[in-house]
N, C-alpha and C positions, 0 to 999 in steps of 0.2 A: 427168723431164719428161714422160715419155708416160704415167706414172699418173694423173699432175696436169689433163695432157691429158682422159684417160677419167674423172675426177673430173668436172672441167669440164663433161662431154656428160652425164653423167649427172643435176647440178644443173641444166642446161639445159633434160633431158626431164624432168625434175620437175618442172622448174617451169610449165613449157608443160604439162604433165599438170593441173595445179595450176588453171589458169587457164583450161583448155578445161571442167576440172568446173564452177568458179565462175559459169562463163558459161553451162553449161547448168544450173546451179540458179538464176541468179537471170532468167533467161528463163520458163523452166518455171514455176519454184518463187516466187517472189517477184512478176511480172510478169503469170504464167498466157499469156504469147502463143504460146506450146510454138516460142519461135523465131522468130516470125511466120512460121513454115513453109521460116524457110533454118538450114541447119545452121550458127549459127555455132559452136557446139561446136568445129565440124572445122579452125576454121581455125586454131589455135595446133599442133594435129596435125597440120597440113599441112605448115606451115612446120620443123614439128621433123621431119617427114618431109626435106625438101630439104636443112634444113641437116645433118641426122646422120646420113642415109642412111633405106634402106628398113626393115631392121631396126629402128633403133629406132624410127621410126612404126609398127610393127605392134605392138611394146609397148606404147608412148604409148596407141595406141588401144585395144586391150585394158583396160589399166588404167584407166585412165578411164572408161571400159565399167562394170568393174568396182566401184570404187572412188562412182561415182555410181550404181550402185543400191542398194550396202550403204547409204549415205547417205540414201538415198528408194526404198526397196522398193514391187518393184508387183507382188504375184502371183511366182509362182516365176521364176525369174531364166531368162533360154532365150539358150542361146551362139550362135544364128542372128543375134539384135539387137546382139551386140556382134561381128559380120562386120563391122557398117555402119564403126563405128571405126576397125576393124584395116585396113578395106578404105582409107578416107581414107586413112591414115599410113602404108601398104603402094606405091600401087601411084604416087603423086607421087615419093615417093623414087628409085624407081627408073627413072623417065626427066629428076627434075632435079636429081640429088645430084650435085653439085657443075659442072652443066651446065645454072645456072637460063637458062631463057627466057618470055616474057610470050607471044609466040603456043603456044608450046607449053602453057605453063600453062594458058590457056582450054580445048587438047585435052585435055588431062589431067584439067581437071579434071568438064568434060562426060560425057568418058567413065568416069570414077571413078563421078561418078555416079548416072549413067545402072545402072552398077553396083550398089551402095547400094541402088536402089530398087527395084531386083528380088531384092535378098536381104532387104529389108524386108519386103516385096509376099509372099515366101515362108512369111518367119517368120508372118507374119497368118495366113496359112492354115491354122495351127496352132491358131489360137486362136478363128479366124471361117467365117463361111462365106466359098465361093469369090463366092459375088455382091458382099457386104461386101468381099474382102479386092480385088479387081476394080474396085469403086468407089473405097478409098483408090488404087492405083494409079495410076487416070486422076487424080486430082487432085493425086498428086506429081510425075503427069511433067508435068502442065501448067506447075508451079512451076520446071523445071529450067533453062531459058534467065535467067529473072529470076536465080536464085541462082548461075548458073554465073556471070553478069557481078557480082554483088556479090562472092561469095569469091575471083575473080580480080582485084578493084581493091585487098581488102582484105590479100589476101596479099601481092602483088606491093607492097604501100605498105609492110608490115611486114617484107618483105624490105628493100628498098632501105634503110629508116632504122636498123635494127639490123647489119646488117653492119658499117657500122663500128664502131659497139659491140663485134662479136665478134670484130675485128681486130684491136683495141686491147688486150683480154682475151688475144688470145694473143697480143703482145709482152711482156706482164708476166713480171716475175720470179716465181719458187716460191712467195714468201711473202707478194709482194703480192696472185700468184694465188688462194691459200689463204686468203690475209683476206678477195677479195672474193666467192670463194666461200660462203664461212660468212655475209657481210650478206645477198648475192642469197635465199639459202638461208632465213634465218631471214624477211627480208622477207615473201617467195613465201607462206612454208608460215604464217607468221603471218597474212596473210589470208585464203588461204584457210579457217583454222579459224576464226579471226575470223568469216567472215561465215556460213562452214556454221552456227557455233553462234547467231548469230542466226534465223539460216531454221531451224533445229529448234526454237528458244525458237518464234518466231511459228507451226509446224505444230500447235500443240496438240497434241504425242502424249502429254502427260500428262492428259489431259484423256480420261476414259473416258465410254463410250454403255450406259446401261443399257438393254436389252432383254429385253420382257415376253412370253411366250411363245416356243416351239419349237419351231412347226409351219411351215409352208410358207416361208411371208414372214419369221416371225423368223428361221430358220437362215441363210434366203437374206443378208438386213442383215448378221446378225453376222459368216458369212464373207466378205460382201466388206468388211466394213470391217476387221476382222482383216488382211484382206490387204493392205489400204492402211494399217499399222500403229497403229492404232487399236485400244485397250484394250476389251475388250467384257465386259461381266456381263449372261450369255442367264440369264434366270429362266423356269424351269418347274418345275410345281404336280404335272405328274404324276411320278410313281405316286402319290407321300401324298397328293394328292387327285383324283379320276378325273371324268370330265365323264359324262352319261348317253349319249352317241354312241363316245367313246374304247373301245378294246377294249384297252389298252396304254399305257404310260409312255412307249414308243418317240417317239423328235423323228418330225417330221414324219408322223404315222401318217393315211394317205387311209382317211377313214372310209366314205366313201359309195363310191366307185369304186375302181377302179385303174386307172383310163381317164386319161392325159390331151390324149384326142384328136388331134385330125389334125397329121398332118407338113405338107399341102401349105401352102407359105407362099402360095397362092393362097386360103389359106383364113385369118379372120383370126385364129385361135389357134394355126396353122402360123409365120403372122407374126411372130407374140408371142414362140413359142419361139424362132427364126431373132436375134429380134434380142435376147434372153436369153443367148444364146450369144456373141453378142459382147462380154457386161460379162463372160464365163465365169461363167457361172449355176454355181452348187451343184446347185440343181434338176436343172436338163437333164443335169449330168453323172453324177449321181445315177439318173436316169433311165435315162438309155441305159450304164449299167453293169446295171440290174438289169432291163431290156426284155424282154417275152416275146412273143410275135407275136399282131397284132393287126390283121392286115390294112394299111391305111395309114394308120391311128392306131398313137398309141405306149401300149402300155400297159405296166402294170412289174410285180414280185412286190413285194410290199408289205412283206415284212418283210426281202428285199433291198435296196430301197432305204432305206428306214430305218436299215437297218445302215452303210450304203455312208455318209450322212449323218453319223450319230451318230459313227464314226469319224473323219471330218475333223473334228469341231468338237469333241471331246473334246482331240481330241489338238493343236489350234491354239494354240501358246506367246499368242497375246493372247485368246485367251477362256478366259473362269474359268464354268463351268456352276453355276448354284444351284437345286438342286430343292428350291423353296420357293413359296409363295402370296404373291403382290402383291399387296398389299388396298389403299394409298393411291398416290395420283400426286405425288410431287414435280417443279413444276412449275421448279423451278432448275435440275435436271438435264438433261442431256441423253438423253432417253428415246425409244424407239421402242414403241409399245403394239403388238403386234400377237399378241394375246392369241387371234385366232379367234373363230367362230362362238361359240364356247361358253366365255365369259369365268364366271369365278367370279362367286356372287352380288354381294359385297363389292366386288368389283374393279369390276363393271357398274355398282353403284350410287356408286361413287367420279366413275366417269365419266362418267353421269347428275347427279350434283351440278355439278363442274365443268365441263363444258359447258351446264348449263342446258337437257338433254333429257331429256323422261320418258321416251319410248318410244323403244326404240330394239332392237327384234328383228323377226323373223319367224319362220315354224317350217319344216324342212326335214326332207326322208324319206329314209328308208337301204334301198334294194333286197336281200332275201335274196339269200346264198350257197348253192348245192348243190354236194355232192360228186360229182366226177366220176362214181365210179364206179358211182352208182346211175342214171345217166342213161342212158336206152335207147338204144342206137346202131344200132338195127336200126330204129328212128322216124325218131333226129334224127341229123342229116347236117353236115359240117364246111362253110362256104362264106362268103366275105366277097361283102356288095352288089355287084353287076354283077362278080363276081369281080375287084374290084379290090386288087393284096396278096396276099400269103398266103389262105390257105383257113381262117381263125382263129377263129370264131365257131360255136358249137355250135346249127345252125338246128330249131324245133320247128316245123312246118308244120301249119295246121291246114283241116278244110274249113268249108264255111258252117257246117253243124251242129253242130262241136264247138265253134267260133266263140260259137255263139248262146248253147251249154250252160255255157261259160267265162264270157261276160259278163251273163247273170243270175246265175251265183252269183257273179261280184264285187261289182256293185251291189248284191245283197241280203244280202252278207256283212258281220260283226261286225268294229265299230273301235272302235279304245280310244277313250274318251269324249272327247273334245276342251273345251276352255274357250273361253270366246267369244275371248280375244286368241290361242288357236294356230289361229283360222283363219285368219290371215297367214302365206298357202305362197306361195315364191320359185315362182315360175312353171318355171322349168329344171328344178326337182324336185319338180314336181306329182307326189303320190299318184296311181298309176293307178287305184284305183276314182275317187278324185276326177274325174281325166280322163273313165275312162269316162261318169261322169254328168253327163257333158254333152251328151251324145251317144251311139249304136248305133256312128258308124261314126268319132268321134273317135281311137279308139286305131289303125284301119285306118290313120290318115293320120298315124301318128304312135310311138310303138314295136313296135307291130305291123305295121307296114307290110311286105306282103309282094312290091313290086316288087326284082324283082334279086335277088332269092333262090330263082328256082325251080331244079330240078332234073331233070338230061335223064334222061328215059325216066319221069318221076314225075307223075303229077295236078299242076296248078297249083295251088299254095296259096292260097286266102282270106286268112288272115294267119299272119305267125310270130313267134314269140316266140324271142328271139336269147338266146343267153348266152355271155360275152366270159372266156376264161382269167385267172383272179384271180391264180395265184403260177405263179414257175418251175416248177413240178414238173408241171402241170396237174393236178392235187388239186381243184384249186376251181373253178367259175364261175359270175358273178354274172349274174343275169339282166335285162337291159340296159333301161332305161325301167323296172323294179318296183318303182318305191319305193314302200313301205305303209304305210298307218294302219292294218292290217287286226289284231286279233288274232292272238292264235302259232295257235289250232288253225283261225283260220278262213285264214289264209294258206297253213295245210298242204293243206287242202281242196280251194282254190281251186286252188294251184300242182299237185298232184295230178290235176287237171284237162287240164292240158296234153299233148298227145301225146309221147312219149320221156319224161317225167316223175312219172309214173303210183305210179313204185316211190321220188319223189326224198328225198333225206334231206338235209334243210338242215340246213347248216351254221352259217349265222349267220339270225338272220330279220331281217325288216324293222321297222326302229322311226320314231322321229319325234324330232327334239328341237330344242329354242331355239338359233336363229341370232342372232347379236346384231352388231348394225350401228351407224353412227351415223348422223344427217341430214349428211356430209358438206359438201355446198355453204353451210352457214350456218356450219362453223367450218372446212375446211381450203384451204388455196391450191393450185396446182396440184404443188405439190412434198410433199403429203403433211404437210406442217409448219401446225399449229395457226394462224390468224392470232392470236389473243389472247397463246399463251404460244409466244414463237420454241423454247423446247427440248424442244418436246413435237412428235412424231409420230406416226401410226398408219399401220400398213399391213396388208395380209390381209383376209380379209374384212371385219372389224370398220369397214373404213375404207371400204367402200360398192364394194368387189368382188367379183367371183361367180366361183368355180372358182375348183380347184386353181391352173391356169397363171398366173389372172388374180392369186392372191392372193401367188404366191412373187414374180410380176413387180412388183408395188406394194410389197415388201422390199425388192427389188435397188433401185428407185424412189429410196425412201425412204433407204437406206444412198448412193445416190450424193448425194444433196442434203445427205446431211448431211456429208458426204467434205468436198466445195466448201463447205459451211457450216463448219466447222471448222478449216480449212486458209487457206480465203482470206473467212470474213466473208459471203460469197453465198453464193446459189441457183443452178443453172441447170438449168431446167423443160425438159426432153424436148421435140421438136421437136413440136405436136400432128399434125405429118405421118405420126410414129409411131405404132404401135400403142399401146405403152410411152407415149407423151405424151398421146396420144387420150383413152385409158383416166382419166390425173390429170389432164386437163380437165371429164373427163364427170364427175367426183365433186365437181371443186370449182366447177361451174358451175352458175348458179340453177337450181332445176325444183321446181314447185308439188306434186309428188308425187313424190321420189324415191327409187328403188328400187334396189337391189343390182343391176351388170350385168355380162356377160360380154362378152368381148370379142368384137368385131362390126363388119364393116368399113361399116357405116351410123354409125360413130362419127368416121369419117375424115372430113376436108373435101371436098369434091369435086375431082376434079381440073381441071376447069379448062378444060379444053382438047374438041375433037369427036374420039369414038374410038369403035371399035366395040365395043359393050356387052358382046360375050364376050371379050372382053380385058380387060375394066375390072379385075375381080380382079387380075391378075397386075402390070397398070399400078402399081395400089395398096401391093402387096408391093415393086416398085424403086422408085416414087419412096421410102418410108418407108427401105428400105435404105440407100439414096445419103444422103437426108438425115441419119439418124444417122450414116453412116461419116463424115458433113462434122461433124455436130454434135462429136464425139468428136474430130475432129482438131483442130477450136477448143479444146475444153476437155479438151484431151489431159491436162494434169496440174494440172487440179482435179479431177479427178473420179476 
């Protein structure tokens, strides 16, 4: 009889196991209301908590845990979010196992919790920042009074009516017990597969994303939708075929910098990053594994990160890598272009047909590298502006005179011949002799600017010419604002000109080469998704973005819309409070002239309200925070 007994309790927490899954897939997963933000989940754990003791709700919970995200994987599994579980089916048990009471239940289950959401609140900080993880918080305890009085009616209702159900179970005989264990049993576990297997039939996981390029934006797409279980084929061209900017087959290789600017999210590509990290960017984590110092910008070794990169996405059981050339678009597929500035002929003119757009480049310049150790360190001096950060910039100081001597021979120095359409230069990587000829005192205000870089006990500098550590090892640095049209010997010249640089030996020179874009606003929405053809996307540059940050952010974009397109049939477009949202409005919104942009918090709505102007930045950064952390808890699992 007491086997029969622990048979019993064990079909029992099955089945309640069984049923708390069911109810958090077809909430989540079928429904999308992530719960309407109350755990019912918890409450079949509750009850098997009270009636079976504490132990076996701390199983219950666990497994369940467990058990629903084998089912619906999000990202690596973290045994902090499955606390929340074991915490439900742990701590009811043990003030109402076999001691129910209704005022006690309310405490129990407030303080349960009250619980719960600070080991939730924790596990985020894992994964977010502390402002993100600070804003979900405030919004789930504001929910706790509502949910504490729904799962104390709910349970206390499903106590009272199954009790005698479970009283009557145990008067039965051995064999009547035994039979009706084996129906309960097959029942239970029958629907719940029953309806799992429908929710995996409607997930589209057989249903694969081809992805064109694997640089910034494409690796970003591929691995987060890889993570949300989604079949991924990344195509890339290099090495069998090499671009005129490319130095390498390497994913993601930063051709022009290894900057990807500032941390402060008071700044709007601090922002960008900030709230990349909350979808767990590839990028950022990429980044800040292969960081080298850079004052209060982030900047990386370049063939660290790349490596850091190419490693996850090789080795990701849902993405299959094809180094091969994409020269047609099929438009039935489910496709992300994000092919980069520097799309193959074939490919450009594929995408040129099918959109109904001739032109669709501009031309962009690449700053010389020098090697450290020909730089004169008895000239130039280590110091970041206003000393803010580390000390990470190699400063070249110059007076009026050498000033004057440096900017005649840049204007009057030899550039490769240009064609009338490569005079379309993105404005953020204007050529410096271009800059210069605009002006004497253009470059003073502008990469040569020498406020916040003097030096105590030294002449005040006229201007300096910076250069920012290119890889780990401090081997390289690239000299910051130089990107050139200039000829190889007349850039050696020129650069040669510079004080501490006199002896320098470049490493890579400056070149130029085709950026390739689209007219965005006349063919995509704000999710990156074609309006004519729904299974065609583009993200990265090509889709009317500028910089690195800007282009890996328009991936992750792009891979969330298509998450929610794929799983539940919709879009859901980024808050444009967001930086992240800002950005996929500026591109698919009308403009009589538009250009490739970097992120820029003149892209934000206004706020609204009277504040004092040197706050407004920071204002900008929490509201955009709050709102995605809110946005994200709405569409907790479509996305």
């Amino acid at each position: 009889m007491k086997k029969s007994k622990e048979l019993q309790k064990l079909v029992l927490a099955s089945s309640l196991v069984a049923i708390s899954i069911v109810i958090d897939i077809f909430f989540k997963q079928v429904l999308s209301f992530n719960n309407f933000g109350v755990p019912f989940y918890a409450i079949p754990i509750i009850y098997g908590s009270i009636i079976l003791g504490p132990v076996y709700g701390l199983i219950m919970g666990y497994v369940s845990d467990l058990v629903g995200f084998v089912a619906f994987p999000n990202g690596a599994y973290a045994f902090i979010f499955a606390l929340g579980a074991m915490l439900w089916g742990f701590i009811p048990g043990i003030f109402l196992y076999k001691k129910f009471d209704k005022v006690k239940l309310v405490m129990v289950v407030a303080f349960t919790h009250i619980l719960v959401t600070i080991a939730n609140t924790i596990g985020l900080l894992t994964f977010l920042s502390r402002e993100s993880a600070l804003a979900s918080l405030t919004i789930r305890l504001t929910m706790i009074p509502v949910n504490v009085v729904i799962i104390t009616v709910l349970v206390s209702s499903l106590y009272q009516k199954l009790l005698p159900v479970l009283v009557d179970m145990q008067i039965k005989k051995p064999n009547e017990l035994k039979e009706s264990i084996l129906k309960k049993t097959s029942l239970n576990l029958g629907l719940f597969f029953l309806i799992w297997k429908i929710i995996m039939y409607n997930r589209s996981g057989d249903e694969m994303v081809k992805i064109i390029g694997a640089g910034l934006a494409g690796v970003e797409a591929a691995y987060y939708l890889a993570n949300k279980g989604i079949k991924v084929k990344l195509y890339e061209m290099r090495p069998k075929k090499m671009t005129p900017a490319h130095q390498s087959g390497r994913f993601a290789e930063l051709v022009c910098s290894n900057s990807l600017r500032s941390n402060d999210i008071a700044n709007a590509v601090g922002l960008l990053k900030r709230e990349m990290q909350s979808f767990n960017s590839l990028i950022m984590e990429a980044a800040y594994h292969a960081e080298v110092p850079a004052g209060s910008s982030l900047a990386v070794d370049r063939e660290m990160f790349s490596t850091y990169i190419e490693d996850k996405i090789n080795n990701h059981e849902h993405i299959e890598v094809i180094l091969d050339e994409v020269k047609n678009i099929d438009i039935d597929q489910y496709t992300i272009i994000a092919a980069g500035p520097l799309a193959s002929d074939d490919l450009f003119k594929s995408i040129s047909e099918l959109l109904n757009q001739e032109h669709l480049h501009f031309f962009d310049a690449i700053a010389p590298i020098i090697d450290f150790d020909s730089i004169n360190m008895d000239i130039a001096y280590l110091k970041s502006r206003y000393d803010k950060g580390e000390a990470a910039y190699i400063n070249c100081p110059m007076t009026e005179k050498e000033y004057d001597k440096f900017y005649d021979a840049l204007i009057n120095a030899d550039t490769v011949e240009q064609k009338d359409f490569e005079k379309n230069v993105f404005e953020g990587c204007m050529p410096a002799e271009v800059m210069a000829s605009r002006g004497k005192q253009t470059l003073l205000f502008g990469p040569l600017k020498p406020v916040g870089l003097g030096l105590e006990g030294r002449e005040k500098p006229y201007a300096v010419v910076q250069l920012r550590q290119d890889d780990y090892r401090k081997t390289m640095y690239n000299i910051v604002g130089f990107q050139t049209h200039l000829t190889w010997p007349a850039q050696k010249k020129v650069i040669q000109l510079i004080p501490g640089l006199e002896n320098a030996k470049i490493v890579r020179y400056g070149v130029m080469h085709r950026n390739t874009y689209i007219e965005s606003p006349k063919v995509l929405n704000a999710s990156f998704q074609v309006k004519e053809y729904p299974k065609l996307f583009f993200a990265g540059q090509i889709s009317g973005v500028e910089g690195y940050v800007e282009s890996a952010a328009s991936g992750l974009n792009a891979a969330i819309q298509l998450v929610s397109l794929l799983k539940y049939d919709k879009l859901c477009p980024l808050p444009v409070n967001t930086m992240m949202g800002a950005m996929a409005h500026y591109i698919s919104s009308y403009n009589r002239s538009f250009v490739p942009m970097n992120a820029n918090l003149g892209l934000l709505p206004e706020l609204g309200y009277k504040h004092k102007k040197k706050e407004r930045k920071m204002l900008y950064a929490q509201r955009a925070l709050k709102e995605l952390e809110a946005f994200k808890e709405e569409n907790a699992w479509s996305i």
